[in-house]
BANULO-248784 format. One line per field, with one value per atom (N, C-alpha, C): x, y, z; chain; atom name; residue number from 1. Coordinates in pm, whole numbers. Layout:
residues N
u c(X|...)
v c(Y|...)
w c(Z|...)
cadena c(A|...)
atomo c(CA|...)
num c(NUM|...)
end
This chain:
residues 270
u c(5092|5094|5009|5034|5015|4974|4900|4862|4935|5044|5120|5240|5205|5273|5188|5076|5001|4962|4994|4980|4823|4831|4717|4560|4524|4346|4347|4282|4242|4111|4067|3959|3887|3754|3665|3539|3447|3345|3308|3400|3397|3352|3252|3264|3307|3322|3337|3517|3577|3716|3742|3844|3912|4042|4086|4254|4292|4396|4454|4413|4457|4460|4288|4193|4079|4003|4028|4000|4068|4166|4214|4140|4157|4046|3921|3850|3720|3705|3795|3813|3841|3908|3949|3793|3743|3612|3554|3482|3442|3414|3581|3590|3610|3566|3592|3539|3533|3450|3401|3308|3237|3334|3342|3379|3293|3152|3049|2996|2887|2813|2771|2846|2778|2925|2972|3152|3168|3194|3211|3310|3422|3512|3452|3323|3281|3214|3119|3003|3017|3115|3175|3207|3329|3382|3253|3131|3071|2955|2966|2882|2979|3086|3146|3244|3198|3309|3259|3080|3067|3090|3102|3160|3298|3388|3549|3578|3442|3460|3418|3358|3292|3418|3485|3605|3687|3804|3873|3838|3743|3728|3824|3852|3943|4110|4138|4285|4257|4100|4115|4153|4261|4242|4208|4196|4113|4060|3991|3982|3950|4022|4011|4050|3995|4041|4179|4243|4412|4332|4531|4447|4473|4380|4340|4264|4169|4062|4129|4237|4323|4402|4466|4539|4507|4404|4292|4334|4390|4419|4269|4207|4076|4032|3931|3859|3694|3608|3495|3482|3528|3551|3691|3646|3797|3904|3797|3902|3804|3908|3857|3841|3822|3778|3894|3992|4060|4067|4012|3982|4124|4202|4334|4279|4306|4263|4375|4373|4491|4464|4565|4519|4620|4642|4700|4838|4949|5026|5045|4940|4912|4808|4796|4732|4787|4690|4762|4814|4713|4679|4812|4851|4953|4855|5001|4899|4834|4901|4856|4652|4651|4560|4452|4529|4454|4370|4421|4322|4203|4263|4185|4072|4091|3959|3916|3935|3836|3756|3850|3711|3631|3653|3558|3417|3464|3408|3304|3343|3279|3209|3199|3181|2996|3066|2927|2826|2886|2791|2743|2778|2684|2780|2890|2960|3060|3095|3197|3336|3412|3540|3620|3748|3789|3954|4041|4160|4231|4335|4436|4530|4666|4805|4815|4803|4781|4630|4554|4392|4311|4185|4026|3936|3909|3809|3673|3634|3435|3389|3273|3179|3019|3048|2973|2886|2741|2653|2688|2756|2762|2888|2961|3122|3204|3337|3445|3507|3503|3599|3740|3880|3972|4018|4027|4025|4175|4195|4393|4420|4439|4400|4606|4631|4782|4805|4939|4915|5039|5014|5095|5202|5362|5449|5451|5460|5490|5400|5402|5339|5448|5541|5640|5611|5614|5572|5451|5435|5307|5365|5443|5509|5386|5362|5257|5288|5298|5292|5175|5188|5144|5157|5051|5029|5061|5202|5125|5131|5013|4965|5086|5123|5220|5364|5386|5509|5464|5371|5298|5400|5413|5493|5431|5569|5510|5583|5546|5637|5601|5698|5659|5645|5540|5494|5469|5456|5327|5267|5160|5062|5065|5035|5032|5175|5249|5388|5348|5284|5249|5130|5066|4950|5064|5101|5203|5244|5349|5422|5354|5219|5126|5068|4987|4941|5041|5157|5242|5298|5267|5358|5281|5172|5136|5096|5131|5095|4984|4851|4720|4640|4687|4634|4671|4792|4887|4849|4845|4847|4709|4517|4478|4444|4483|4476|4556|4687|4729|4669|4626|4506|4390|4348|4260|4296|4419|4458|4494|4545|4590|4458|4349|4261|4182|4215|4160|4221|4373|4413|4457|4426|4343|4499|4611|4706|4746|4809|4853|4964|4896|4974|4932|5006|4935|4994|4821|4825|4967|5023|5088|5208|5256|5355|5338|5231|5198|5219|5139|5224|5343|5419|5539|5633|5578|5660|5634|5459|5469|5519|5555|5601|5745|5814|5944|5960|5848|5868|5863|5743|5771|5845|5991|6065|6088|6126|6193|6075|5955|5891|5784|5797|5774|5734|5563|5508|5471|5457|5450|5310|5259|5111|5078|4967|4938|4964|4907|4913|5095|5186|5334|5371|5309|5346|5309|5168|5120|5254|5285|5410|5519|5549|5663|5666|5533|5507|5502|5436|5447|5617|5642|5803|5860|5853|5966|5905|5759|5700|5816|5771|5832|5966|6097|6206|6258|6191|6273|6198|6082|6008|6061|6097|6130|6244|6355|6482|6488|6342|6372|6324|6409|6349|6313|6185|6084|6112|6153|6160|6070|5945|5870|5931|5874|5945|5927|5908|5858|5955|6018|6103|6164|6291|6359|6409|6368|6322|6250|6132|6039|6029|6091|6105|5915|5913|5791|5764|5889|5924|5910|5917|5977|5789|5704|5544|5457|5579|5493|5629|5627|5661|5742|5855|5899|5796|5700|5618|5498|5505|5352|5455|5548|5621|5626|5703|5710|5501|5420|5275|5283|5320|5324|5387|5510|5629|5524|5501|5456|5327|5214|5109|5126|5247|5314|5363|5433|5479|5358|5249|5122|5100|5077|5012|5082|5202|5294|5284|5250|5221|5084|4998|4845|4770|4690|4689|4596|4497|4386|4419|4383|4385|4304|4190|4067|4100|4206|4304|4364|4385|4462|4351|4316|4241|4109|3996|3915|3791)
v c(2969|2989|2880|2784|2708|2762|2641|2666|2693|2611|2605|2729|2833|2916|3052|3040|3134|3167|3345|3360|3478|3478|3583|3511|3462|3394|3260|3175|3064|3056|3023|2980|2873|2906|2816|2828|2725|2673|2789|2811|2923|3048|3089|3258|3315|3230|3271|3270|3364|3395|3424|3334|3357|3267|3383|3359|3211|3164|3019|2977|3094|3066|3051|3155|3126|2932|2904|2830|2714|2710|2576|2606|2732|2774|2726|2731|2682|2512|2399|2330|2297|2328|2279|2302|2421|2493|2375|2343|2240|2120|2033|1918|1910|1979|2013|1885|1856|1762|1812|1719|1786|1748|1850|1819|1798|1848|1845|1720|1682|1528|1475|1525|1453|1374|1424|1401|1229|1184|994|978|1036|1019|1040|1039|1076|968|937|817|674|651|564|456|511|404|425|425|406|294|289|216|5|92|-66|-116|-43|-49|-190|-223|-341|-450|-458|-566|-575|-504|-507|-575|-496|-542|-724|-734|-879|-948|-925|-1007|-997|-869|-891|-917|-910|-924|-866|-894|-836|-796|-805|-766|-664|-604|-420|-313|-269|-159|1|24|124|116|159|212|332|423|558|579|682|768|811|732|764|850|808|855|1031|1005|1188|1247|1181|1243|1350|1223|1289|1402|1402|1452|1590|1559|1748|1763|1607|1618|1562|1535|1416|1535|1439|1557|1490|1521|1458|1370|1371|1258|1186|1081|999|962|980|937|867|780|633|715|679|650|560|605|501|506|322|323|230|273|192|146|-10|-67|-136|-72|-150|-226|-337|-476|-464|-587|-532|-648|-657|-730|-857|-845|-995|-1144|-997|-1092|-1227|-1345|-1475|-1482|-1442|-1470|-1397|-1481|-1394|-1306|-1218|-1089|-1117|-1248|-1287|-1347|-1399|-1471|-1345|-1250|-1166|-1069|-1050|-1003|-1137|-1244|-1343|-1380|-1373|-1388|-1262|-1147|-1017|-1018|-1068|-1094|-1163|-1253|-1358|-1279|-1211|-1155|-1073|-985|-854|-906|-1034|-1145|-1191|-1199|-1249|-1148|-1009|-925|-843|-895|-892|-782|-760|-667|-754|-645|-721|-704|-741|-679|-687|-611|-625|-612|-746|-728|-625|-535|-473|-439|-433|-391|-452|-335|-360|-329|-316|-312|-381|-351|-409|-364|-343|-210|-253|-198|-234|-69|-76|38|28|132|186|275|234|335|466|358|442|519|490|555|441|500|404|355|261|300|165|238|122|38|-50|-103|-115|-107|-78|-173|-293|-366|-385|-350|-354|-442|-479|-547|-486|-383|-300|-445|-341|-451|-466|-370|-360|-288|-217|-139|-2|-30|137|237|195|246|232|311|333|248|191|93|-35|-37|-128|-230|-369|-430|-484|-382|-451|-530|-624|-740|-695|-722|-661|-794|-773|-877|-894|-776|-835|-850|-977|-1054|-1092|-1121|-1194|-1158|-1068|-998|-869|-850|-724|-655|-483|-390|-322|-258|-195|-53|21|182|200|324|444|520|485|591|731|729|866|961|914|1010|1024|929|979|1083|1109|1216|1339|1311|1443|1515|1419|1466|1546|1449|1535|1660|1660|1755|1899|1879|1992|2056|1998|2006|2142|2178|2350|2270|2185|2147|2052|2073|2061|2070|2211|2225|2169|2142|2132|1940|1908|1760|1705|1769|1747|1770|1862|1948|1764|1699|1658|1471|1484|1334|1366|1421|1487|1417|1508|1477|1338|1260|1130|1036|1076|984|988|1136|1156|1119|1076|1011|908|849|711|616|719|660|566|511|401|510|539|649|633|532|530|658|707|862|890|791|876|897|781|833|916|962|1117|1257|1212|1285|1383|1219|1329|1318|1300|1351|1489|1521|1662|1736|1710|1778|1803|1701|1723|1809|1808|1900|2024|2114|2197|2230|2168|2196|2331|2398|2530|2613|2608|2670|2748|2873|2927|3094|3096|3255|3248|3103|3144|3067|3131|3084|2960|2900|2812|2708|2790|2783|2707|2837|2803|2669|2670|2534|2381|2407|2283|2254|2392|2360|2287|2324|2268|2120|2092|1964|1849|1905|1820|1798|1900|1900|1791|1832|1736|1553|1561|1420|1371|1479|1424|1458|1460|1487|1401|1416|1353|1180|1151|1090|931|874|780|717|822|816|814|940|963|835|823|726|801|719|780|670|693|620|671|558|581|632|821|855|774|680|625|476|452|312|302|317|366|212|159|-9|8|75|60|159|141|194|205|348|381|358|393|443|285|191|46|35|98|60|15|83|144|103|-11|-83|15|27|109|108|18|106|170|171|277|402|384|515|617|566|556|640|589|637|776|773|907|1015|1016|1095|1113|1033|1023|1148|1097|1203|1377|1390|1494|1563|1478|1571|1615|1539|1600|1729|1713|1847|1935|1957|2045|2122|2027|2087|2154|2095|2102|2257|2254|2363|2468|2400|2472|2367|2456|2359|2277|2292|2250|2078|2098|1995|1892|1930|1890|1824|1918|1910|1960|1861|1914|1919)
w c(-11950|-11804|-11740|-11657|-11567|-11474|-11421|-11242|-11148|-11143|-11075|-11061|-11214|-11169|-11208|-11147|-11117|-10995|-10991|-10829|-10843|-10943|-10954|-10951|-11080|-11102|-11129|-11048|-11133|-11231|-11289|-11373|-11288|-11310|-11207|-11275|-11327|-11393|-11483|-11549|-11678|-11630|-11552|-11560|-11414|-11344|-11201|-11186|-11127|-11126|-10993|-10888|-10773|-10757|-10643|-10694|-10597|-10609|-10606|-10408|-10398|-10238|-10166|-10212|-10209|-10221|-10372|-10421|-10337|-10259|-10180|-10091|-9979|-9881|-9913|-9987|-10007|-10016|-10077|-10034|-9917|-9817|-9676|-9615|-9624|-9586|-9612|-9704|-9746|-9726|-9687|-9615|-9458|-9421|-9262|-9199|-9114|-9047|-8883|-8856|-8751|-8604|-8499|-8381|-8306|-8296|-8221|-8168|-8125|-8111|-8194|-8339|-8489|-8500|-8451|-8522|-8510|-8600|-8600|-8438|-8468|-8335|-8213|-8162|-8044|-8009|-8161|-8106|-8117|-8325|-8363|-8222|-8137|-8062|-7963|-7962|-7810|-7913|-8017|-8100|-8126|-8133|-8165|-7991|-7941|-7809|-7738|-7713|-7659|-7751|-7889|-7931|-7925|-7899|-7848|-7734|-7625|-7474|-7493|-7526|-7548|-7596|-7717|-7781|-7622|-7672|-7578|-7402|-7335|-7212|-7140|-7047|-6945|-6968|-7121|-7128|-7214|-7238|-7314|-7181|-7274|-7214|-7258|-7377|-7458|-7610|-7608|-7735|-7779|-7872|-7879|-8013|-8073|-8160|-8184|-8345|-8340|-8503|-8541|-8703|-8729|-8877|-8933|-8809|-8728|-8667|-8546|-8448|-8367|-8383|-8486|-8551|-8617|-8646|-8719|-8892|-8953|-9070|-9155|-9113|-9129|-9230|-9308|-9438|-9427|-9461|-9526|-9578|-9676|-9816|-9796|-9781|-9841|-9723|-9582|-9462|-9388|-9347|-9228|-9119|-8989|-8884|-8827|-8733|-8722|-8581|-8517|-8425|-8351|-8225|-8200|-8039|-8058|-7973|-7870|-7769|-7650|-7607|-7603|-7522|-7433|-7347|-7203|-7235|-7206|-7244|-7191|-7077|-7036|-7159|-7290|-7377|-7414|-7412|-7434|-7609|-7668|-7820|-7916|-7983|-8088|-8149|-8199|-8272|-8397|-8482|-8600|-8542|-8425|-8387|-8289|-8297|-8217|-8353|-8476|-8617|-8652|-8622|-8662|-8584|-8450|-8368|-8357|-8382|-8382|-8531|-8606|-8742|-8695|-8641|-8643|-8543|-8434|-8352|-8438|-8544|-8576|-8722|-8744|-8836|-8732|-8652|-8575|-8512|-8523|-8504|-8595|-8731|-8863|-8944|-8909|-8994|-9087|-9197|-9288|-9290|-9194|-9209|-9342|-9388|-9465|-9416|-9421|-9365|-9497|-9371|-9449|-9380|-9391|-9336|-9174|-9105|-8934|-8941|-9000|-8955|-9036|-8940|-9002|-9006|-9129|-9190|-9203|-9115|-9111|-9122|-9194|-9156|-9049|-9002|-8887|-8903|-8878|-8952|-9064|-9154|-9297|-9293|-9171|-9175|-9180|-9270|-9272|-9159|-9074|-8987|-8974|-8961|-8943|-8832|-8762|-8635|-8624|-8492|-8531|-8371|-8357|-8217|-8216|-8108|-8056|-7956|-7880|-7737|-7687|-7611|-7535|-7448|-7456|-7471|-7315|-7215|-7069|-7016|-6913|-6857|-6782|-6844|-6848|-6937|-7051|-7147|-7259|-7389|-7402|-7586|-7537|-7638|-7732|-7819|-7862|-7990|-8019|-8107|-8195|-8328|-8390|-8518|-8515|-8676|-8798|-8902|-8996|-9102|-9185|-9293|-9354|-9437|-9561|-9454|-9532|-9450|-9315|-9291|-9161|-9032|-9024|-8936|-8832|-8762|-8680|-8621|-8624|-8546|-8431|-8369|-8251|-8312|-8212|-8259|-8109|-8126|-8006|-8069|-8100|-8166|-8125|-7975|-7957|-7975|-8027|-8058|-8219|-8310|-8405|-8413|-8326|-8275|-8296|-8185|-8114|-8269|-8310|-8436|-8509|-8559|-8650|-8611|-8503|-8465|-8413|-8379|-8364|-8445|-8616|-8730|-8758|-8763|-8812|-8951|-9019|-9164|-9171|-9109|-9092|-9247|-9320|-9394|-9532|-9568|-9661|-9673|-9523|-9565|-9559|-9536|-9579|-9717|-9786|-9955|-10000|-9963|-10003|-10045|-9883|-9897|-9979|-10004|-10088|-10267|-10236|-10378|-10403|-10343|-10309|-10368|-10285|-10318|-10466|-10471|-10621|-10718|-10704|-10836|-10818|-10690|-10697|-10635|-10558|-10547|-10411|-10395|-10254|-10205|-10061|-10022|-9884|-9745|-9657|-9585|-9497|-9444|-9325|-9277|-9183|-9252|-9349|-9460|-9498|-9568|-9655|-9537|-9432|-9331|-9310|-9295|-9274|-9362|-9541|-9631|-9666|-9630|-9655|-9522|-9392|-9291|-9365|-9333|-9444|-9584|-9645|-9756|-9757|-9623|-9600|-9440|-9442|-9293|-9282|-9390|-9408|-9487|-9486|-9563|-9421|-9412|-9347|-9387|-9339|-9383|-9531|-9620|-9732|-9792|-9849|-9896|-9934|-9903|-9907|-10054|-10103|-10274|-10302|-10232|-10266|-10169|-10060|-10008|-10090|-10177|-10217|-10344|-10401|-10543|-10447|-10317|-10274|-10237|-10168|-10143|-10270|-10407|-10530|-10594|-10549|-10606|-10545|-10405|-10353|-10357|-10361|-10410|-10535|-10638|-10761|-10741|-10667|-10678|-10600|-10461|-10340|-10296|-10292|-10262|-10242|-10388|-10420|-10336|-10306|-10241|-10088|-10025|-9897|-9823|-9665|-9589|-9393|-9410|-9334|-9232|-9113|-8997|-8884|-8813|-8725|-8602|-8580|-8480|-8309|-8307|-8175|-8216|-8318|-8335|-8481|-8468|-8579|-8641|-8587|-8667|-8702|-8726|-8848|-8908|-9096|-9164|-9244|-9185|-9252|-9468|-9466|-9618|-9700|-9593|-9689|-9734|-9642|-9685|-9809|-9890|-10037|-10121|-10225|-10327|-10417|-10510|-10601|-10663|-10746|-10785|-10782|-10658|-10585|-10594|-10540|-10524|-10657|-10759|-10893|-10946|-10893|-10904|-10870|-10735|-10716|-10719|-10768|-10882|-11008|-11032|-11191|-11177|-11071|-11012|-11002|-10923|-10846|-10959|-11048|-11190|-11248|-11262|-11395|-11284|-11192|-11124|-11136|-11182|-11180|-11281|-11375|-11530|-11537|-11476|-11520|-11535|-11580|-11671|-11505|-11471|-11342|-11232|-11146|-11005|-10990|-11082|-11089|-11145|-11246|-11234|-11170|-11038|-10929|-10838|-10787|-10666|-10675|-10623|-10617|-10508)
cadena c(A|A|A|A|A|A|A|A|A|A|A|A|A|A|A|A|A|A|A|A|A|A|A|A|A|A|A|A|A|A|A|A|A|A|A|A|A|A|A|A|A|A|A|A|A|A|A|A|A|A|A|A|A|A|A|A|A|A|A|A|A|A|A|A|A|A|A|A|A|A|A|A|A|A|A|A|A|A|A|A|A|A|A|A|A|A|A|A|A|A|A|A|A|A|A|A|A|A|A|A|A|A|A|A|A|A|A|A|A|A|A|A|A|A|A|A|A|A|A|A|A|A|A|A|A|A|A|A|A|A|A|A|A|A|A|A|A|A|A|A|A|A|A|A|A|A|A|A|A|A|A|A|A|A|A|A|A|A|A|A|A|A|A|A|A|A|A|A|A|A|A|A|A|A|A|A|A|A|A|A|A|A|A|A|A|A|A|A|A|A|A|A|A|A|A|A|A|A|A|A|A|A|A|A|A|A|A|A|A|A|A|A|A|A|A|A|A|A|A|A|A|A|A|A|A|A|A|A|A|A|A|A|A|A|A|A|A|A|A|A|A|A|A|A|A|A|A|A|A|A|A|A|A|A|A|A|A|A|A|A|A|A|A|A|A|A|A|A|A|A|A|A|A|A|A|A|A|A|A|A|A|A|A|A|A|A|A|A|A|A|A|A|A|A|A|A|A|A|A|A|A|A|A|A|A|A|A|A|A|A|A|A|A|A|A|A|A|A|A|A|A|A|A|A|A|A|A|A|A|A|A|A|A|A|A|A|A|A|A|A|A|A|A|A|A|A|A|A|A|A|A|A|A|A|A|A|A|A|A|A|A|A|A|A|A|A|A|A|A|A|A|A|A|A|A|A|A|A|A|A|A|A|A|A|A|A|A|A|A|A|A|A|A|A|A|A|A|A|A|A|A|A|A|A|A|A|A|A|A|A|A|A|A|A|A|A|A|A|A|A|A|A|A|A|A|A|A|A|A|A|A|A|A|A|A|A|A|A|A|A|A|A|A|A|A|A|A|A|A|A|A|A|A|A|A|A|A|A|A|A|A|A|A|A|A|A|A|A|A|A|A|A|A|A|A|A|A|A|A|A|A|A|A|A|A|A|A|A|A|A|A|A|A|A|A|A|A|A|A|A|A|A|A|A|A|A|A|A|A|A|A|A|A|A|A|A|A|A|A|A|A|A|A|A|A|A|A|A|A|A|A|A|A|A|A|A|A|A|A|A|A|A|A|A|A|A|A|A|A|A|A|A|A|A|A|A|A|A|A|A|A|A|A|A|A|A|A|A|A|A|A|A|A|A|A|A|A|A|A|A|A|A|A|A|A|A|A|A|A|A|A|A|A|A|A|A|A|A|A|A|A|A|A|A|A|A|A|A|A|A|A|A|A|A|A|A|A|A|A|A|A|A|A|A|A|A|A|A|A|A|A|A|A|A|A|A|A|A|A|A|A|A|A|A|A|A|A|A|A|A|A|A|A|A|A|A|A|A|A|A|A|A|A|A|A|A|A|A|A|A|A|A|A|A|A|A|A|A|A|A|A|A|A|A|A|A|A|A|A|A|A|A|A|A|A|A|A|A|A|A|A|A|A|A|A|A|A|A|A|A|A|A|A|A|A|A|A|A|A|A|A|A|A|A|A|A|A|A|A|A|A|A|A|A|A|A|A|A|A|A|A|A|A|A|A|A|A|A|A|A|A|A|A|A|A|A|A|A|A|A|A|A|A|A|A|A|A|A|A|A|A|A|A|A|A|A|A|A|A|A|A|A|A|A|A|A|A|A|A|A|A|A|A|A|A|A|A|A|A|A|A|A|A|A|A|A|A|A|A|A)
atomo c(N|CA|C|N|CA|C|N|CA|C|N|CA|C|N|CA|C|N|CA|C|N|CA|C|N|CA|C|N|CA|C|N|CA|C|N|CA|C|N|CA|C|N|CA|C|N|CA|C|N|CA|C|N|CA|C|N|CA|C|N|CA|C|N|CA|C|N|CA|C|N|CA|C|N|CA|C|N|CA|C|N|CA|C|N|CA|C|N|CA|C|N|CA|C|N|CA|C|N|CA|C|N|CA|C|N|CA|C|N|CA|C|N|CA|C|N|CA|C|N|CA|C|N|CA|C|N|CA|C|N|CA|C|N|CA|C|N|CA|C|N|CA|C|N|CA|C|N|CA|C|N|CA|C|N|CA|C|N|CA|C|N|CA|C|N|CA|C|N|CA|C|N|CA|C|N|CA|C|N|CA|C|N|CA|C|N|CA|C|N|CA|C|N|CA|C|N|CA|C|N|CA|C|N|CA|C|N|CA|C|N|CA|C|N|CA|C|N|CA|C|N|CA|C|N|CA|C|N|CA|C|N|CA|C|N|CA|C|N|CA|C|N|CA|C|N|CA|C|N|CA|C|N|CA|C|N|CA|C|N|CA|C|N|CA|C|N|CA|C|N|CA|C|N|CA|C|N|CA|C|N|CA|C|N|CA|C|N|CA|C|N|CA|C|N|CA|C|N|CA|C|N|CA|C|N|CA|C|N|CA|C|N|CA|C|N|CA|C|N|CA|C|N|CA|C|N|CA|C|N|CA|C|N|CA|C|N|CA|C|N|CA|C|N|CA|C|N|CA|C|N|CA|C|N|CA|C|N|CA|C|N|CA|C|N|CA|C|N|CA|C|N|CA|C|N|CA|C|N|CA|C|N|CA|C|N|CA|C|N|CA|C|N|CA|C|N|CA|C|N|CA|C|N|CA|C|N|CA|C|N|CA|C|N|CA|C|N|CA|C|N|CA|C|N|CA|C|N|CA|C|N|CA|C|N|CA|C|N|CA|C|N|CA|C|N|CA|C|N|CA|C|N|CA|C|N|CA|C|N|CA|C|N|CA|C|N|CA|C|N|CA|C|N|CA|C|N|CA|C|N|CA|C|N|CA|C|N|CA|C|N|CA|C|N|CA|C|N|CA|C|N|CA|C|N|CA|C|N|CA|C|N|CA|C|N|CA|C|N|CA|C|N|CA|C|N|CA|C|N|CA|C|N|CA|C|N|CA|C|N|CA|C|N|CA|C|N|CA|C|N|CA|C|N|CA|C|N|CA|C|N|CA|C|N|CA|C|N|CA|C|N|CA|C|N|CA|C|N|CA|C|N|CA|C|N|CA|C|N|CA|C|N|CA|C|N|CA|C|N|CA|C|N|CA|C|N|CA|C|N|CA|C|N|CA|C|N|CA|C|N|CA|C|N|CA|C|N|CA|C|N|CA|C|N|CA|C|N|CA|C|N|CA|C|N|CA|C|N|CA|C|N|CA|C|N|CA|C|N|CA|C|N|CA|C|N|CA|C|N|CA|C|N|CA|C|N|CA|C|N|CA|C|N|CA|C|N|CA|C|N|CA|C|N|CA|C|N|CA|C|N|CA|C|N|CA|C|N|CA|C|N|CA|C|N|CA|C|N|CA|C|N|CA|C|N|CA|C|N|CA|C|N|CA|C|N|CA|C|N|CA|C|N|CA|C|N|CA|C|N|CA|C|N|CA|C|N|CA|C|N|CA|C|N|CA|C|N|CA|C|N|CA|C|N|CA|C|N|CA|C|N|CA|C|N|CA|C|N|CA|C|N|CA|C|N|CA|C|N|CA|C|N|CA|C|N|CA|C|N|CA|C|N|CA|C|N|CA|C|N|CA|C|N|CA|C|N|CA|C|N|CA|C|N|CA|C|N|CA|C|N|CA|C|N|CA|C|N|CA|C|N|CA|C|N|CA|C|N|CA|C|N|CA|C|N|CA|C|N|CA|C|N|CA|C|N|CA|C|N|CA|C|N|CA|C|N|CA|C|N|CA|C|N|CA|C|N|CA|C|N|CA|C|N|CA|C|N|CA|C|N|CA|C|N|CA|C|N|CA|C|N|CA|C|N|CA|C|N|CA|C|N|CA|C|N|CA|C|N|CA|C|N|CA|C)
num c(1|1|1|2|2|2|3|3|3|4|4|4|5|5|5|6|6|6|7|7|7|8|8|8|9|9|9|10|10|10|11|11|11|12|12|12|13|13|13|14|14|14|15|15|15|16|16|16|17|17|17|18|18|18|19|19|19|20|20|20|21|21|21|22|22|22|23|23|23|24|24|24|25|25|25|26|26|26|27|27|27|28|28|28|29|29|29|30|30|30|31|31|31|32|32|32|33|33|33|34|34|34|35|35|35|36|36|36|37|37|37|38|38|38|39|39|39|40|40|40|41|41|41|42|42|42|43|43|43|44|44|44|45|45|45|46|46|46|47|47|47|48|48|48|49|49|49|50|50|50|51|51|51|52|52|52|53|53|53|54|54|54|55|55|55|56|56|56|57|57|57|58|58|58|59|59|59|60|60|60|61|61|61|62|62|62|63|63|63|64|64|64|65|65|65|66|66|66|67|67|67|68|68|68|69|69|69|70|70|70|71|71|71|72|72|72|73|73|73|74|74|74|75|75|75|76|76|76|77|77|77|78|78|78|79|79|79|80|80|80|81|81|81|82|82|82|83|83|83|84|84|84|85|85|85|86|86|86|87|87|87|88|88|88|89|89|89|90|90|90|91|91|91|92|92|92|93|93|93|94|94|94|95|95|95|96|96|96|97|97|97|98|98|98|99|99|99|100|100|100|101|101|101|102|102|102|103|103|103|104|104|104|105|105|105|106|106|106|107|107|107|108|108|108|109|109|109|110|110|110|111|111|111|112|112|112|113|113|113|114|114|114|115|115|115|116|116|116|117|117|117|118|118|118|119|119|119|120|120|120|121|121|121|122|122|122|123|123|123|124|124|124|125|125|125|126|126|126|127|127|127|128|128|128|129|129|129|130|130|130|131|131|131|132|132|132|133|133|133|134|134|134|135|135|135|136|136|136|137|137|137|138|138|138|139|139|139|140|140|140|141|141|141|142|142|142|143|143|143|144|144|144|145|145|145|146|146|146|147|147|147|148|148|148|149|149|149|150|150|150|151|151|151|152|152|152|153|153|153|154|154|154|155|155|155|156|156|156|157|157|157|158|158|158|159|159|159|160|160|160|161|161|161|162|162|162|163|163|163|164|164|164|165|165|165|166|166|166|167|167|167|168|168|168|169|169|169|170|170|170|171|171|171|172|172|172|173|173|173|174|174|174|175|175|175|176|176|176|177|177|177|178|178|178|179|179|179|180|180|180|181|181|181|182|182|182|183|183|183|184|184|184|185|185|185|186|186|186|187|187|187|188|188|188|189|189|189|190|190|190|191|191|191|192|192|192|193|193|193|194|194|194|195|195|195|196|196|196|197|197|197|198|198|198|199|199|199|200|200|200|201|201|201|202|202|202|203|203|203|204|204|204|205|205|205|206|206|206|207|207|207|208|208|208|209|209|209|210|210|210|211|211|211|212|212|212|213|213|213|214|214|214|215|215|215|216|216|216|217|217|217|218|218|218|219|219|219|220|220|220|221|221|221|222|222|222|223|223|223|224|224|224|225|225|225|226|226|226|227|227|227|228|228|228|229|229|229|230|230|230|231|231|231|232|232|232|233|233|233|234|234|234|235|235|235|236|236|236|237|237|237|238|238|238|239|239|239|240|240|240|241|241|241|242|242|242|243|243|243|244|244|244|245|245|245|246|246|246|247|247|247|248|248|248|249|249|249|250|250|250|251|251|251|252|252|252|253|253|253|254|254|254|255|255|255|256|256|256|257|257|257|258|258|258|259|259|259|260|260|260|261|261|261|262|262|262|263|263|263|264|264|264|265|265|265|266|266|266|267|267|267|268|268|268|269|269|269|270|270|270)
end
C-alpha cells in the first residue's frame, strides 16, 4: 500500500500518526506567508522603487506586485518576489536595451543581478526578488511587451489577466503543495505554467479532498503534460507550453510518476 493510495494514515517521523489530508494542511499552514507590514510585497517595491524611478525617469509608470504574491499561490520557501515594472510606450530604448541598462542601473547601486527569461533577479534585504520591466504597447489597453532572453526575442502579455486567472481558479492550495514539490525535486517548471497545468488538471475535480486532488494533478503531469499546450490567456501567440524543452518536460513526467509510486508523502512533499 502506497501513499498515494492511502486515504486513511500516513506515517510521520516514526511514532507520530496523521491522516494524508492533515499532513498537507500542516504544510500549507506552514508555508503561509505574511500579509501584514512584514509581508516582502508591501515594502520590497518601496525599497527598490527609487532605484527604478532613477533608471527609468519619466516613462515609469508602476511598479507593483505580479507573480505567486498577487496571486495568493506564494509559499515561504522557494518563491521570488516578483516585481512587474510598466514603462510607458513612449519608451525610446528597445526592450533588449531596456534589461541591459537596468542591470547596469541596479549594478551601480551595489546589487547583483542575475539575468533570466523576461527577468532580473536581485535580492532585497535577504528576499528573492524577480524584476519583470515591460513597455506597455498603447494606452487603450493594459497590453505589455516583453524581452525574452532565449531567442533574443519578445512577446506580448497582460499580467493582470494572469492575476485574474490565477486568483479566480479556487486551486490556491493544490498549486502551492505543487511549487513546493517542484522545487524540491529540483525541477524547471516556470510558476505560471505550473499554474495552469494544475488549474487544468483539476477542471472537473470538484468537492474532493485535497489529498485526491494532489493524485490527480501528478497523474495528469505524468500522462498529459508532455502533449498539452498552454496558451497565454491574454495572447494566444504566446505559447506558454513551448517554455520548457522536451526534456525538462520529460523531468517532470519522470518526477510525477515516482510520486505516484512512493511509499509516504513524506516522500513527496515536504
Amino acid at each position: 500500500m502506497n501513499a498515494l493510495d492511502l486515504h486513511g494514515l500516513v506515517n510521520l517521523q516514526g511514532w507520530r500518526m496523521m491522516s494524508e489530508q492533515d499532513y498537507l494542511n500542516a504544510i500549507l499552514v506552514r508555508e503561509l506567508v505574511g500579509t501584514g507590514l512584514a509581508s516582502p510585497a508591501l515594502f520590497v517595491p518601496g525599497v527598490i522603487r527609487p532605484i527604478i524611478e532613477q533608471w527609468a525617469g519619466r516613462y515609469l509608470l508602476d511598479v507593483t506586485a505580479s507573480g505567486s504574491y498577487a496571486k495568493g499561490t506564494a509559499n515561504r520557501s522557494g518563491t521570488d518576489l516578483d516585481l512587474f515594472i510598466s514603462l510607458s510606450p513612449e519608451t525610446g530604448e528597445t526592450l533588449s536595451e531596456i534589461h541591459k541598462t537596468l542591470v547596469v542601473a541596479l549594478k551601480s547601486a551595489g546589487y547583483q543581478p542575475r539575468l533570466q527569461n523576461v527577468s532580473i533577479g536581485i535580492r532585497v534585504n535577504g528576499y528573492a526578488v524577480d524584476l519583470v520591466p515591460g513597455k506597455r504597447q498603447n494606452w487603450l489597453f493594459n497590453d505589455h511587451s516583453l524581452y525574452k532572453r532565449r531567442g533574443d526575442t519578445w512577446t506580448k502579455t497582460d499580467i493582470s489577466q494572469h492575476i485574474t486567472k490565477v486568483k479566480n481558479s479556487g486551486r490556491q492550495a493544490e498549486i502551492r503543495l505543487t511549487k513546493l514539490w517542484r522545487t524540491q525535486k529540483g525541477l524547471e517548471f516556470p510558476s505560471f505554467y505550473l499554474e495552469l497545468a494544475v488549474i487544468k488538471a483539476l477542471e472537473t475535480a470538484w468537492l474532493t479532498p485535497l489529498a485526491d486532488n494532489m493524485r490527480t494533478v501528478f497523474t495528469y503531469l505524468r500522462d498529459d503534460l508532455s502533449t498539452a499546450r498552454f496558451m497565454d490567456p491574454s495572447n494566444t501567440n504566446n505559447v506558454i507550453s513551448d517554455d520548457l524543452t522536451i526534456a525538462e518536460k520529460q523531468a517532470i513526467k519522470k518526477a510525477a510518476a515516482s510520486s505516484l509510486i512512493a511509499p509516504y508523502w513524506r516522500d513527496i512533499v515536504i
